[in-house]
Backbone as CSV, one residue per row, in Angstrom:
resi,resn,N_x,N_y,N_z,CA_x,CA_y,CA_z,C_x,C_y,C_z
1,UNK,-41.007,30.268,100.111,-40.054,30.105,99.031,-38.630,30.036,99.595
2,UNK,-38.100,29.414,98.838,-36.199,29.254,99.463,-35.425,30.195,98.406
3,UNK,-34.973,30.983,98.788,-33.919,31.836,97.836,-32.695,31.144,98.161
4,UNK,-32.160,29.842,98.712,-30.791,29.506,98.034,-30.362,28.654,97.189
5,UNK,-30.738,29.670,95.786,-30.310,28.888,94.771,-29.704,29.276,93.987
6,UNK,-28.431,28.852,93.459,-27.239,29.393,92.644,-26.772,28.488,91.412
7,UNK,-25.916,29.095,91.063,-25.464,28.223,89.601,-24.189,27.770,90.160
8,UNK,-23.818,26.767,89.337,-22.162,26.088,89.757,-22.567,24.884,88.627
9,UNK,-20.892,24.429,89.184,-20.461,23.328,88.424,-20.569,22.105,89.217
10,UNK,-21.467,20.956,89.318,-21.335,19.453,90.011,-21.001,18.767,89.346
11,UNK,-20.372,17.576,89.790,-20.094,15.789,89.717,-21.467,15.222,89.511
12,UNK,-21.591,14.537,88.549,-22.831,13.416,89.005,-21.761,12.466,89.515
13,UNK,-23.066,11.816,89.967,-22.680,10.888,90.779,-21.675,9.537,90.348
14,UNK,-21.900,9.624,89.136,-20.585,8.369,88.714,-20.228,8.788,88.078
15,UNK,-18.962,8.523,87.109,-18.174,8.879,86.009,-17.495,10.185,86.305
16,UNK,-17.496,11.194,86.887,-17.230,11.964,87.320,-16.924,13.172,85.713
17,UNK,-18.228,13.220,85.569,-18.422,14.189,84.275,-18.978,15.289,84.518
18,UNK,-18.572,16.662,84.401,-18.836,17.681,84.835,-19.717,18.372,83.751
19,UNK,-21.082,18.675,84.215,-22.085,19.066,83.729,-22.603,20.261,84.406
20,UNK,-22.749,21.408,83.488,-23.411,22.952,84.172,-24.682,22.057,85.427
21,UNK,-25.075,22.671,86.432,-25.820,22.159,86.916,-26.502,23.390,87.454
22,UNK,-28.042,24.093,87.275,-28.067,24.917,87.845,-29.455,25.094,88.920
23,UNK,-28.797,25.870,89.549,-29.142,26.262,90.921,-29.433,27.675,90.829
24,UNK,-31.174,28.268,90.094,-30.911,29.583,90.003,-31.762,30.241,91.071
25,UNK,-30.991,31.611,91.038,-31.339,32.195,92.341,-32.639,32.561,92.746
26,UNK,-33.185,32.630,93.785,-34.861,32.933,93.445,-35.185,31.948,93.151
27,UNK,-34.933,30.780,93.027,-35.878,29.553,92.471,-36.339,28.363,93.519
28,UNK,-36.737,28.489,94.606,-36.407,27.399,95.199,-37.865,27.082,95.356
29,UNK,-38.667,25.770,96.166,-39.468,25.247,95.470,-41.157,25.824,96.139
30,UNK,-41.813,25.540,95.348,-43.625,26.086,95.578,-43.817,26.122,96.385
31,UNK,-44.382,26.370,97.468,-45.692,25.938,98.070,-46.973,26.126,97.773
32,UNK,-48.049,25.233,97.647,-49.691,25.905,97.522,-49.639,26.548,98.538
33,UNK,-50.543,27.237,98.209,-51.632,28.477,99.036,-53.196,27.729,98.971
34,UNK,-53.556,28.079,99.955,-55.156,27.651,100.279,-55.663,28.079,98.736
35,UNK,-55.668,29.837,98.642,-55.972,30.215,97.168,-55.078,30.287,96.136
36,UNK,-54.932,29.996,94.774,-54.069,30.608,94.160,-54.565,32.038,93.507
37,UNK,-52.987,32.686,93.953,-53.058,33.753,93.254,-52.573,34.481,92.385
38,UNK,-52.790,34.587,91.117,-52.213,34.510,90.308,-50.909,36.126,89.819
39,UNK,-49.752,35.937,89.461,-49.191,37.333,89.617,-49.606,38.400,87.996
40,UNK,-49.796,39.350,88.642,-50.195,40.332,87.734,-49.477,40.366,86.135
41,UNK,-49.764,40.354,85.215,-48.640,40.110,84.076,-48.910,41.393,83.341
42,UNK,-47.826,42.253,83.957,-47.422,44.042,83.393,-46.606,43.797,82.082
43,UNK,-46.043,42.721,81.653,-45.286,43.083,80.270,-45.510,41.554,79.857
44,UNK,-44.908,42.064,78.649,-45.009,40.884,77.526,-44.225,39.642,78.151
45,UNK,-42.929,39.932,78.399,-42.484,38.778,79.356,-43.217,37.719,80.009
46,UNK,-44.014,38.898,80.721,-44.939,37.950,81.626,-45.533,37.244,81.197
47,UNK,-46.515,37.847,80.002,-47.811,37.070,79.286,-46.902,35.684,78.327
48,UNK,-45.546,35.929,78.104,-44.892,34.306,77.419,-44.729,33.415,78.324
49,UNK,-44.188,33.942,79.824,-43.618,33.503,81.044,-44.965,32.555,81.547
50,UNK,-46.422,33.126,81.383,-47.251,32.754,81.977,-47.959,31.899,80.978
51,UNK,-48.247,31.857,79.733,-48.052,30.648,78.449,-47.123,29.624,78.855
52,UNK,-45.742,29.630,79.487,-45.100,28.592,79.300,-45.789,27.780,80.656
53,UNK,-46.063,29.100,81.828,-46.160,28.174,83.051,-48.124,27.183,82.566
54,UNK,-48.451,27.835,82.142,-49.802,26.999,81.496,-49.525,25.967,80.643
55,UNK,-48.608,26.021,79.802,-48.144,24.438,78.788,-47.841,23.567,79.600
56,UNK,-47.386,24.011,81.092,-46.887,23.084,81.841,-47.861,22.251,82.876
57,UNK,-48.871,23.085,82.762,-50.513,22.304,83.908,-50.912,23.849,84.218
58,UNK,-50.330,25.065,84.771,-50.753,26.203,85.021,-50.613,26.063,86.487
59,UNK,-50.504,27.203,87.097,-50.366,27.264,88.677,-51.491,26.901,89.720
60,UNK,-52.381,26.490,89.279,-53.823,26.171,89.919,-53.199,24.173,90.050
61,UNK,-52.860,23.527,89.156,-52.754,22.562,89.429,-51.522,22.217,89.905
62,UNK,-50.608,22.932,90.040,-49.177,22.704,90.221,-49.181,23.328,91.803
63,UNK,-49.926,24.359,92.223,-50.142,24.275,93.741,-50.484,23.286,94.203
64,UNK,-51.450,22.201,93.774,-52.244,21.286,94.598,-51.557,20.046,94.412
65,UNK,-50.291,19.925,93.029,-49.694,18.702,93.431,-48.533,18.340,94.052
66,UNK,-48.897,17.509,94.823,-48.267,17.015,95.759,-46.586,16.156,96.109
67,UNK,-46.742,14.925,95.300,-45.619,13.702,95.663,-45.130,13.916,94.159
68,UNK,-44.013,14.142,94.216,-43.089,14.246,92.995,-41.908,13.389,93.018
69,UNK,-41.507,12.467,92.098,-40.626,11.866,92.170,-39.906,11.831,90.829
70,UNK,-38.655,11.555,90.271,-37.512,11.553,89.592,-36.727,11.070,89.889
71,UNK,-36.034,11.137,88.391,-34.211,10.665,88.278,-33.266,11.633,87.800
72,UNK,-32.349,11.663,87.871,-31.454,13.027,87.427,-30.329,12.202,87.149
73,UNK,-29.874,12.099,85.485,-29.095,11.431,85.190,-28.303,11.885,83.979
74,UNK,-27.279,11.717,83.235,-26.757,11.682,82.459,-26.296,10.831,81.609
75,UNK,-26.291,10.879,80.215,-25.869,9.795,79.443,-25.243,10.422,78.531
76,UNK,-23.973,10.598,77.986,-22.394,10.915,77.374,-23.287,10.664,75.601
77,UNK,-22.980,11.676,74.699,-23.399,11.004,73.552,-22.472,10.058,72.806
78,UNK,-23.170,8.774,72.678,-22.783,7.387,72.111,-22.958,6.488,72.900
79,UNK,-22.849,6.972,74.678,-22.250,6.263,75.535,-23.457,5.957,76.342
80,UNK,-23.615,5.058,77.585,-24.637,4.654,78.318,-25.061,5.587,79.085
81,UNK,-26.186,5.515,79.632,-26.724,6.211,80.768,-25.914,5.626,81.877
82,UNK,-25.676,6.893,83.079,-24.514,6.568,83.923,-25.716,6.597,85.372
83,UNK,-25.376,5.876,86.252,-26.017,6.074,87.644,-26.482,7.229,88.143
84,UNK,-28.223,7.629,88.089,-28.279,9.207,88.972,-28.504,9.203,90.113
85,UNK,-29.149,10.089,90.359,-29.841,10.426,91.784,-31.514,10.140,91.381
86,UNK,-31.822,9.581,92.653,-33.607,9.125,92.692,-33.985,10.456,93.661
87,UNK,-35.106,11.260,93.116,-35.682,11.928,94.182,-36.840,11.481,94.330
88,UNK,-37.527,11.980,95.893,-39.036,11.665,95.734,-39.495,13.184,96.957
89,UNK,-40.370,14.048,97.070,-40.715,14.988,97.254,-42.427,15.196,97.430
90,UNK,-42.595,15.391,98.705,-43.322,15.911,99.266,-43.733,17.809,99.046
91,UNK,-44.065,17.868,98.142,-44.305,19.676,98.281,-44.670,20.463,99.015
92,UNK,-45.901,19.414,99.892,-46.558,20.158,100.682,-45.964,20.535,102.239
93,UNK,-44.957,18.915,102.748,-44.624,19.443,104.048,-42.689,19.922,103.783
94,UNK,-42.597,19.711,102.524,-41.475,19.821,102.636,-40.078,18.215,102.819
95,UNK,-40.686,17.118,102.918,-40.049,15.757,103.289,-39.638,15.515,102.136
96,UNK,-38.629,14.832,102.097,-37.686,14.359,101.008,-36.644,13.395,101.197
97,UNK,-36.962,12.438,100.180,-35.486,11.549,99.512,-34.904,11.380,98.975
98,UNK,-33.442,11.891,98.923,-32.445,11.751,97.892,-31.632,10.135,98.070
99,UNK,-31.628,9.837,97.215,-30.565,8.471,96.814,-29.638,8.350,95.737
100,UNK,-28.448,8.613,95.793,-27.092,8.116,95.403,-26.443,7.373,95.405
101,UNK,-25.881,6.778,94.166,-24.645,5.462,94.538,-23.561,6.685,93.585
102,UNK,-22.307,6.471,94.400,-21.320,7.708,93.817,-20.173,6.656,93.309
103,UNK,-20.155,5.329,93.411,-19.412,4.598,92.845,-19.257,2.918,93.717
104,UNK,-19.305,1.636,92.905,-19.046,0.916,93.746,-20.220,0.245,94.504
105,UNK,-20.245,-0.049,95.515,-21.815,-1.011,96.293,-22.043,0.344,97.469
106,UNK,-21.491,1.199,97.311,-22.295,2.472,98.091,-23.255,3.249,97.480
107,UNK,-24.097,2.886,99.090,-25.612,3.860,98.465,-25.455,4.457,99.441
108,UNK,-25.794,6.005,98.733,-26.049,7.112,100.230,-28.197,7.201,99.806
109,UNK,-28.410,7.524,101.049,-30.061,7.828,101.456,-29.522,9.300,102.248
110,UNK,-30.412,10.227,101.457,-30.575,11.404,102.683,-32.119,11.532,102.771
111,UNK,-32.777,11.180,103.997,-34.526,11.712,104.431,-34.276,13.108,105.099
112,UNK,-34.379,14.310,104.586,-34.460,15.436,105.510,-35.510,16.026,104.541
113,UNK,-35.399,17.484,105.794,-36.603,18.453,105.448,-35.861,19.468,104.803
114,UNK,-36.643,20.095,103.614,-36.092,20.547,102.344,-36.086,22.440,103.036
115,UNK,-36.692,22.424,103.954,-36.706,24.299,104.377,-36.160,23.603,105.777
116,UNK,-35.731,23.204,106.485,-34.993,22.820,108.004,-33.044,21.977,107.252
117,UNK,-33.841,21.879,106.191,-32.533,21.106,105.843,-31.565,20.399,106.954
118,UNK,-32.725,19.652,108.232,-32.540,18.848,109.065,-32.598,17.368,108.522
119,UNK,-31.923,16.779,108.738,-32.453,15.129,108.286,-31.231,14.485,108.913
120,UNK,-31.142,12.748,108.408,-30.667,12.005,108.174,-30.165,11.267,107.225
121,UNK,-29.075,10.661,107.048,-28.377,9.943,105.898,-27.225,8.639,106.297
122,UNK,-27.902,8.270,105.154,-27.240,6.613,105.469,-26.810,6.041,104.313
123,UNK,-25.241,5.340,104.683,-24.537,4.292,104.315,-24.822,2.956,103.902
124,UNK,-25.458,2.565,102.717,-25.739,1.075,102.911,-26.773,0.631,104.023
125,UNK,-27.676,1.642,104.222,-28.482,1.730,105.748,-28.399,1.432,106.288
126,UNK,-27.565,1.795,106.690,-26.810,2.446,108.392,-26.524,3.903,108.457
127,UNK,-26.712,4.598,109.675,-26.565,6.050,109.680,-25.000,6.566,109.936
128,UNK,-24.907,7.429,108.974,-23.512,7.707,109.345,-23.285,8.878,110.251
129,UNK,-21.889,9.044,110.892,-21.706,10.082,112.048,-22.091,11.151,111.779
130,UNK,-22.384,11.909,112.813,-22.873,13.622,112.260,-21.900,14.534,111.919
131,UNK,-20.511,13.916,111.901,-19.940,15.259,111.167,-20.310,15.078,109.957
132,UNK,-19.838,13.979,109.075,-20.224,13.309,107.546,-21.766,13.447,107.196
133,UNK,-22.952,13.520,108.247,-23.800,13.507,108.028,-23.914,15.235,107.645
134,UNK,-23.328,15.965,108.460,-23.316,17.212,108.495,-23.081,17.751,106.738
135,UNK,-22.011,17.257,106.377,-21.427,17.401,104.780,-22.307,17.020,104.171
136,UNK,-23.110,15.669,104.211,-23.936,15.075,103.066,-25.166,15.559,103.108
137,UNK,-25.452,16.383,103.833,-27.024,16.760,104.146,-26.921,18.138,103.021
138,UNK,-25.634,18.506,103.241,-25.703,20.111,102.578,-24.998,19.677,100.963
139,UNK,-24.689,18.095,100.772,-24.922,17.709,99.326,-26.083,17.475,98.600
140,UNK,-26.811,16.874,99.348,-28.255,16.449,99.115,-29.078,17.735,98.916
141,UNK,-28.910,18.707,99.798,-29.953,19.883,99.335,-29.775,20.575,98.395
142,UNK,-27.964,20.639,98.241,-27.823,21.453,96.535,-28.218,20.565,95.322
143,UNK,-28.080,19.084,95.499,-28.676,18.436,94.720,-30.546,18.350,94.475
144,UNK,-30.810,18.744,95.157,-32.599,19.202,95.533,-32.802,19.967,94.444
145,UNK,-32.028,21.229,95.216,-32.205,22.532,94.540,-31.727,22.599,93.057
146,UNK,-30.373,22.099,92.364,-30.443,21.466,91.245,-30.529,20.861,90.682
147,UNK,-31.028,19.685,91.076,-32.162,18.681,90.198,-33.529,19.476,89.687
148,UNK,-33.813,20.029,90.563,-35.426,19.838,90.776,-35.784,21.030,89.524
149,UNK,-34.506,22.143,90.094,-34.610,23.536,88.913,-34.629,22.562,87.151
150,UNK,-33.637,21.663,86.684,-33.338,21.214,85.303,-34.698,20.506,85.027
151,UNK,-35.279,20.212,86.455,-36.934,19.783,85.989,-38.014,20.574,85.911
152,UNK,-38.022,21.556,86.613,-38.929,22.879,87.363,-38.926,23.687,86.031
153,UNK,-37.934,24.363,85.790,-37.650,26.085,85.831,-38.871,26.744,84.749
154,UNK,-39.692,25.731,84.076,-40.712,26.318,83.309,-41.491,27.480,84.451
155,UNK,-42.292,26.387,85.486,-43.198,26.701,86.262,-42.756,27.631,87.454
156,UNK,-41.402,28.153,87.512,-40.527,29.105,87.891,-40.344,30.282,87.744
157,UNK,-40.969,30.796,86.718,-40.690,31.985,86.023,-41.012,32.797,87.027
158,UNK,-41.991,32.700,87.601,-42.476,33.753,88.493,-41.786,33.895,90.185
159,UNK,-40.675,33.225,90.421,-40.622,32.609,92.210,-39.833,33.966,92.465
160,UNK,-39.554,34.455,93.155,-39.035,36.141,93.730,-37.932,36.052,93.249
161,UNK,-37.105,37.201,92.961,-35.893,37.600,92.182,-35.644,37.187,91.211
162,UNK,-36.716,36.837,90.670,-36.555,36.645,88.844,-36.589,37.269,87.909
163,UNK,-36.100,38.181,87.438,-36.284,39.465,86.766,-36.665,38.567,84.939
164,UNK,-37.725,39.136,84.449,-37.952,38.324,83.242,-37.742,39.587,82.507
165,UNK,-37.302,39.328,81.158,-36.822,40.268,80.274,-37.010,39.626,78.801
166,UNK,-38.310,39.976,77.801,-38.041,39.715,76.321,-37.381,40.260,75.678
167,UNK,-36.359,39.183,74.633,-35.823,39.594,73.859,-35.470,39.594,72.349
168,UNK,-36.304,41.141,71.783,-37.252,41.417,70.879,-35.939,40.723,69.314
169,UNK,-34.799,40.755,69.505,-33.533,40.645,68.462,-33.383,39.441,68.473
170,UNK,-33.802,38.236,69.893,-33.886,37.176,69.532,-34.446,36.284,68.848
171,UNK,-36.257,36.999,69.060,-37.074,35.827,68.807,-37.527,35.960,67.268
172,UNK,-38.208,35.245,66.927,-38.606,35.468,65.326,-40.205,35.251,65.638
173,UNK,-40.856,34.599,64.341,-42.214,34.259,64.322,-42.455,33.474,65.093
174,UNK,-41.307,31.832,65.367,-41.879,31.053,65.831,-41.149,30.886,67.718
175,UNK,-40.788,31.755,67.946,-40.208,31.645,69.232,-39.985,33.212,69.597
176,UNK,-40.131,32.927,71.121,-40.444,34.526,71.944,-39.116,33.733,72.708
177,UNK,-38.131,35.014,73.232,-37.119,34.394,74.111,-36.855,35.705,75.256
178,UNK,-37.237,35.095,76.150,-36.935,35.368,77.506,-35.443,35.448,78.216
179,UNK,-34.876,36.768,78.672,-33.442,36.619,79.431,-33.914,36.739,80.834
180,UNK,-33.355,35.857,81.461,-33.814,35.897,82.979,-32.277,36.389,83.823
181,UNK,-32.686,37.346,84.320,-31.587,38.113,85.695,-31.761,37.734,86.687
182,UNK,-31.342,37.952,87.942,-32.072,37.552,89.124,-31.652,39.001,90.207
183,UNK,-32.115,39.262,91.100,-31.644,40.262,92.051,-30.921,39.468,93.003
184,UNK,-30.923,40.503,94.370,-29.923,39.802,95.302,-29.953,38.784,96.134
185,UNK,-30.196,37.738,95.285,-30.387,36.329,96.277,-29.784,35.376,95.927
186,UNK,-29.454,34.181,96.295,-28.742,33.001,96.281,-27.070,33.398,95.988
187,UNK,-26.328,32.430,95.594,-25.183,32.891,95.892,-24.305,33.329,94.560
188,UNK,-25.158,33.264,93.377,-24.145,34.030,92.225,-25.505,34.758,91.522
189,UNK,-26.186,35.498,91.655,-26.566,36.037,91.388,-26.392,37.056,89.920
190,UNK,-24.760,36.383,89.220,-24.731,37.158,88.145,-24.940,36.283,86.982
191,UNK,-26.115,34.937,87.070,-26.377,34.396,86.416,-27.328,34.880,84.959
192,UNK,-27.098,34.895,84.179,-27.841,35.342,83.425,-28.632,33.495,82.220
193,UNK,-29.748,33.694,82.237,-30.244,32.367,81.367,-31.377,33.034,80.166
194,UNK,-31.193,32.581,79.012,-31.987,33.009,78.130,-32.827,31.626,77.669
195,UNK,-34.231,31.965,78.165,-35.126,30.592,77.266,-35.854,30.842,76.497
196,UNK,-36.081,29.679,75.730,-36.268,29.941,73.823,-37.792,29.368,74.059
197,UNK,-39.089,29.774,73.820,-40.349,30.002,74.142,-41.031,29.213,72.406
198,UNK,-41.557,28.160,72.632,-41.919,28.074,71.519,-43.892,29.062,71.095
199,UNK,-43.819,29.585,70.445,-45.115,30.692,70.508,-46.046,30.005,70.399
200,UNK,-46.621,28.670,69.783,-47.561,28.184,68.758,-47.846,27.195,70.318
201,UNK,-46.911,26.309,71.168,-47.305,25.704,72.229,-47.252,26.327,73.634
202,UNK,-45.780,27.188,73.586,-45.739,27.730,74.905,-44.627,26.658,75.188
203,UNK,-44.465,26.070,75.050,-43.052,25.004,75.777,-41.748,25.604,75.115
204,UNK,-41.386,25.324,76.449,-39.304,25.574,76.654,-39.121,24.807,75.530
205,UNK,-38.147,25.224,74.250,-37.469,24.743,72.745,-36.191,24.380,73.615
206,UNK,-36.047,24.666,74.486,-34.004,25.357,74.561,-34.211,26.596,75.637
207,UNK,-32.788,26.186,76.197,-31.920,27.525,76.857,-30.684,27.556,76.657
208,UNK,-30.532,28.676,77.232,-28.579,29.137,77.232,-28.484,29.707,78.035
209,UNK,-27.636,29.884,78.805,-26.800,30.278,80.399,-25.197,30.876,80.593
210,UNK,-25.090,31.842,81.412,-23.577,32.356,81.307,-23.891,32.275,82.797
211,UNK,-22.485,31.338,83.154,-22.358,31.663,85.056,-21.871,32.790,85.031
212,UNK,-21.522,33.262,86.098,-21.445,34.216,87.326,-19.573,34.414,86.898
213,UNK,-18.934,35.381,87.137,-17.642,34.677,86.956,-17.090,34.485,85.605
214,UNK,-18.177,34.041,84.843,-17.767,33.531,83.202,-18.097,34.113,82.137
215,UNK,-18.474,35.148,82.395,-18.836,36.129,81.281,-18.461,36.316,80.086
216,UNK,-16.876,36.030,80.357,-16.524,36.195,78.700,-16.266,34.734,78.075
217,UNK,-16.912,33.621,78.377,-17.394,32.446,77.635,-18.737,32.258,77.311
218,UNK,-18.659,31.499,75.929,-19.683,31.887,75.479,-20.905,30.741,76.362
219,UNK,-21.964,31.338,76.023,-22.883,30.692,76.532,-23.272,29.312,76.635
220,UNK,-23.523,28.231,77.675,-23.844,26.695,77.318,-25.060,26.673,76.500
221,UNK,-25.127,25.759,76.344,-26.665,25.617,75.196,-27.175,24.033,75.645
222,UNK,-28.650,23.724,75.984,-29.305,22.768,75.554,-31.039,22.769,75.573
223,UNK,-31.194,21.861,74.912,-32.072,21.624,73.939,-33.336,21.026,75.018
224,UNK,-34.483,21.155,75.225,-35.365,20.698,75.953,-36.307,19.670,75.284
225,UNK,-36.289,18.657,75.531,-37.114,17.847,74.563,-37.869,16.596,75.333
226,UNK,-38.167,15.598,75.002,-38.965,14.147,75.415,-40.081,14.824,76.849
227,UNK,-40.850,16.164,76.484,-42.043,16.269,76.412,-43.072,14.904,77.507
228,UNK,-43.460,15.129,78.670,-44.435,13.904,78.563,-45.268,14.837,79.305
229,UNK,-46.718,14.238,79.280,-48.112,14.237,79.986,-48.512,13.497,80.932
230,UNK,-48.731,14.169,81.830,-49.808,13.148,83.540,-50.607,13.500,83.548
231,UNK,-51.655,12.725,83.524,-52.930,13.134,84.432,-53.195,12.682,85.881
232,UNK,-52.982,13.973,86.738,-52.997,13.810,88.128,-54.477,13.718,89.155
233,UNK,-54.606,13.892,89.510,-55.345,14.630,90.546,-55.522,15.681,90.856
234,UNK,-54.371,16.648,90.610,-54.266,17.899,90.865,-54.780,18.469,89.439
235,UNK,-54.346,17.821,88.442,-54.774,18.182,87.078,-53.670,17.584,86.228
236,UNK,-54.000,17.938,84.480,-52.971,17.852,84.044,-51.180,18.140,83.909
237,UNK,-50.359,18.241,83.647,-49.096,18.056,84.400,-48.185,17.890,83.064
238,UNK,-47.243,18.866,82.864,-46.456,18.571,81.599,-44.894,18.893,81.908
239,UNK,-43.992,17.611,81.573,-42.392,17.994,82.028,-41.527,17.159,80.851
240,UNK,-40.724,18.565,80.939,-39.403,17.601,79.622,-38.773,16.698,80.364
241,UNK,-38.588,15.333,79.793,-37.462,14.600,80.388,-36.072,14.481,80.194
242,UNK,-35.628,15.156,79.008,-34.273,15.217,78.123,-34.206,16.609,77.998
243,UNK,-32.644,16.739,78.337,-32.009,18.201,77.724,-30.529,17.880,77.174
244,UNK,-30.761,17.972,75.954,-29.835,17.522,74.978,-29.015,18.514,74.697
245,UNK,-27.185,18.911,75.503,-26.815,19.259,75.329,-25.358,18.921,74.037
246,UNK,-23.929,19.376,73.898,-23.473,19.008,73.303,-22.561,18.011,73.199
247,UNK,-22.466,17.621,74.824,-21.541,16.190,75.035,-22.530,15.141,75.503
248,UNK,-23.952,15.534,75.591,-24.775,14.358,76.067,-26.338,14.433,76.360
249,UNK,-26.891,13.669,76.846,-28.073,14.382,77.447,-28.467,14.345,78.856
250,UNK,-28.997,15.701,79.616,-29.204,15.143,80.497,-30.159,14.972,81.336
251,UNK,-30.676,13.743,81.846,-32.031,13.555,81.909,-32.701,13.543,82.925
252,UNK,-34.407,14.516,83.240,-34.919,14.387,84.133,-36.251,13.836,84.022
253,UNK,-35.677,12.098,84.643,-37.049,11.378,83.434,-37.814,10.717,85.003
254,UNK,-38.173,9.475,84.504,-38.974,8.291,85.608,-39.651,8.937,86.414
255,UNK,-39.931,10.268,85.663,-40.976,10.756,86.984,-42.196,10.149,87.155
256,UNK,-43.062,10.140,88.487,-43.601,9.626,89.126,-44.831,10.775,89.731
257,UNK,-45.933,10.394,89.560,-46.884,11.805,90.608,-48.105,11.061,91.085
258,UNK,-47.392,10.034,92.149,-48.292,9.251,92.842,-49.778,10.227,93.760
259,UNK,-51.039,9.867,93.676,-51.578,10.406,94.726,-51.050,10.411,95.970
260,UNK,-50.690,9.312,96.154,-50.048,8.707,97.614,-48.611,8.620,97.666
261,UNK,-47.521,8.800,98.745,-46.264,8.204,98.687,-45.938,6.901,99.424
262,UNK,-45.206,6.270,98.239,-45.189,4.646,98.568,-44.538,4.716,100.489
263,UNK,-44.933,3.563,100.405,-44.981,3.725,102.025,-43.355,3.178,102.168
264,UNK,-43.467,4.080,103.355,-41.836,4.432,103.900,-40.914,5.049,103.298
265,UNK,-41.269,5.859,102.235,-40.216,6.516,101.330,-39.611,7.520,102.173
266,UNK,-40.145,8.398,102.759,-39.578,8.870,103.641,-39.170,8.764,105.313
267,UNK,-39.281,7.473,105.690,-39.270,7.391,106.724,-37.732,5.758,106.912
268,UNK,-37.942,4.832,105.594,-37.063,4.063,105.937,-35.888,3.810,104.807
269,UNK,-34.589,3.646,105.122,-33.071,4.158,103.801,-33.450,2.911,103.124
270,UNK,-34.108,1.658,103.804,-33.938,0.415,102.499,-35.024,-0.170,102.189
271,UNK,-35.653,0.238,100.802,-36.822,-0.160,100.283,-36.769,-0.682,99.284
């Protein structure tokens, strides 16, 4: 597991619209295990926490799958969808491609390894120098780490320093809501996120979030919605593609869960 994951504020990549982007601590990404094993569920938390991670495929199939791919994008409400980031992800060894255009006929490619956070990155493919490469490698991985969470964080509940907490004043008949803390890992750790549990399916309705720092503003809010189904190999497979907040939505859609990864995705910047 990777514990560096934090909350902050990013740029997407065009328009330069500043969207919560989060990076929570304790969250960083799976690995299967030969066996799965499943974690003990001592409180009610758990038993919603572990409903949601089952609406989502359940941890038996989400160990075994493999090639994950996405878009991470934003679209302004009224306004167009703006240029994202393409990921594509290897779970098992860790290999990865991020692709960006940040404005203009530039494309950045980063191929590195997601726990060595060693790689390469390229300009219009061509490799650029290693100091710049040095900077963009450690853009690309916070972009990993928060992309992947605005797509993930169902099947998350459980990754180390996640403190799960129900909360009995929130929820009503039709929703159980979860406040998630984290202990001492990643780098703001005074993140606090509350998710809204629908009871009847088990799927994320909504969350709300207070950074680190921001305590006395009120909480962001968005809405989890456009729901889709895969049938993998590994098994069934369930991810929101839209989170409809209040200036827009933002989307983690075009996903992809090839058996196979298209050839050269990780190995060549122009495909």
């Amino acid at each position: 597991m990777l514990p560096d994951m934090h909350l902050l504020r990013f740029l997407l990549p065009a328009g330069l619209v500043v969207v919560p982007a989060l990076l929570a601590a304790g969250c960083g990404p799976s690995r299967p295990e030969a066996g799965v094993e499943r974690p003990p569920l001592e409180t009610y938390a758990d038993s919603v926490a572990m409903r949601v991670y089952e609406a989502m495929g359940g941890p038996e199939a989400w160990a075994r799958l493999r090639y994950l791919g996405f878009e991470f994008a934003f679209q302004p409400e009224g306004g167009e969808r703006r240029p994202g980031r393409k990921h594509f992800w290897d779970r098992h060894t860790g290999a990865y491609r991020l692709e960006w255009t940040p404005g203009g006929d530039t494309t950045y490619v980063a191929l590195f390894d997601v726990d060595t956070r060693d790689g390469t990155v390229y300009r219009n493919g061509a490799p650029v120098d290693s100091a710049e490469a040095h900077r963009l490698l450690q853009t690309a991985y916070r972009s990993f780490i928060n992309d992947t969470y605005w797509l993930l964080m169902p099947v998350k509940l459980f990754d180390p320093g996640v403190n799960r907490l129900h909360v009995p004043d929130s929820s009503d008949a039709g929703t159980d809501v979860l406040r998630l803390t984290f202990g001492p890992v990643g780098l703001t750790p005074g993140d606090t996120y509350w998710v809204y549990v629908d009871r009847a399916s088990g799927l994320v309705r909504h969350w709300a979030f207070v950074l680190q720092g921001r305590e006395n503003q009120p909480p962001a809010h968005w809405d989890w919605a456009g729901y889709e189904t895969f049938e993998t190999p590994a098994g069934t497979i369930r991810l929101a593609t839209r989170k409809v907040g209040a200036a827009g939505t933002l989307l983690t859609d075009r996903i992809t869960l090839p058996e196979r990864p298209p050839e050269g995705i990780f190995t060549d910047p122009v495909l």
